[in-house]
C-alpha positions in Angstrom: 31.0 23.6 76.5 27.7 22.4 76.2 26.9 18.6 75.7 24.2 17.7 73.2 22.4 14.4 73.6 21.4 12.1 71.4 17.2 12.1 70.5 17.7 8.2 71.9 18.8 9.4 75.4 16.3 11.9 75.7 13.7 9.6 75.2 15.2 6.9 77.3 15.6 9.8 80.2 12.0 11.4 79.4 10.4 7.6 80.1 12.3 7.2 83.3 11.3 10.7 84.6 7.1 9.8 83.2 7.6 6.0 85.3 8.4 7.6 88.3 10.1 4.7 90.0 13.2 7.3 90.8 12.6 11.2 91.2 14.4 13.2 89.1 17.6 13.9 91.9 18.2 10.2 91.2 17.5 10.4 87.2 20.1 13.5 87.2 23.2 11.8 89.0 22.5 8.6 87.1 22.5 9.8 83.9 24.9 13.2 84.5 22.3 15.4 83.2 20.6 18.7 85.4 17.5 17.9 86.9 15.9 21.1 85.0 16.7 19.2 81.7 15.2 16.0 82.8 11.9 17.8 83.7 12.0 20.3 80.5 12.2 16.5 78.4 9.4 15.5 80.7 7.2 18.0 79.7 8.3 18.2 76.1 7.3 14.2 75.7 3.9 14.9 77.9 3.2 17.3 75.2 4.2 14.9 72.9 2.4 12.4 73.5 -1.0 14.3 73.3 0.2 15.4 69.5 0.7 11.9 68.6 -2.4 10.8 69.3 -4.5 14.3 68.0 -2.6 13.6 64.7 -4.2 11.0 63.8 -7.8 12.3 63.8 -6.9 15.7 62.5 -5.1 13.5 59.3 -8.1 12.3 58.5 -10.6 15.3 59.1 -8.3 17.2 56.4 -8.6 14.1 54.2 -12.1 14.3 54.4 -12.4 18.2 54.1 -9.8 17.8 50.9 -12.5 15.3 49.4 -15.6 17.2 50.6 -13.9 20.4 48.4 -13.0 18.2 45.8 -16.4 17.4 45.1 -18.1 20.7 45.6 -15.7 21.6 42.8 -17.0 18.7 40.5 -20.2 19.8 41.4 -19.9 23.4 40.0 -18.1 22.3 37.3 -20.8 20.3 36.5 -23.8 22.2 37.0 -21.9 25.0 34.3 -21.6 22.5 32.1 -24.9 21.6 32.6 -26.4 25.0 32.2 -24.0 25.8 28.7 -25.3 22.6 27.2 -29.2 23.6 28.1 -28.6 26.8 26.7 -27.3 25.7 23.4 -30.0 22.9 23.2 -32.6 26.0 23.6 -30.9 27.5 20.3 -31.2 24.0 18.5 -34.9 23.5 19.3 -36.2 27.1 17.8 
């Protein structure tokens, strides 16, 4: 049967394995879990980590593209309006 852990334990596990005060022989009899585990956790909050802190600047370079579109829409919306109401001026001034 095959023992799920709690996201909690995997992190606590994960930090232990990152610190590096015990290798992962030690981590494995201490917490009952196979060393392969411990090191796929590793890696998984190693990755992580990285996407944590890329989030943050690719959140705000789709906020910014979302507002740069945004406006280019305004802007042609605009400039059609502008070019209607120029043409029916033309018809008013004759």
């Amino acid at each position: 049967m095959r023992k799920s852990f709690s996201p909690d334990f995997m992190a606590k596990v994960s930090l232990a394995a990152i610190k590096g005060d015990k290798t992962i022989a030690e981590l494995s009899s201490k917490y009952e879990v196979h060393r392969s585990q411990i090191s796929t956790w590793r890696k998984r909050s190693m990755d992580g980590l990285v996407e944590i802190f890329r989030g943050k600047q690719d959140k705000s370079l789709k906020e910014k593209e979302k507002l740069i579109n945004e406006l280019y829409r305004q802007i042609g919306q605009l400039k059609v309006e502008n070019d209607w109401l120029k043409k029916k001026a033309e018809l008013f001034e004759r």
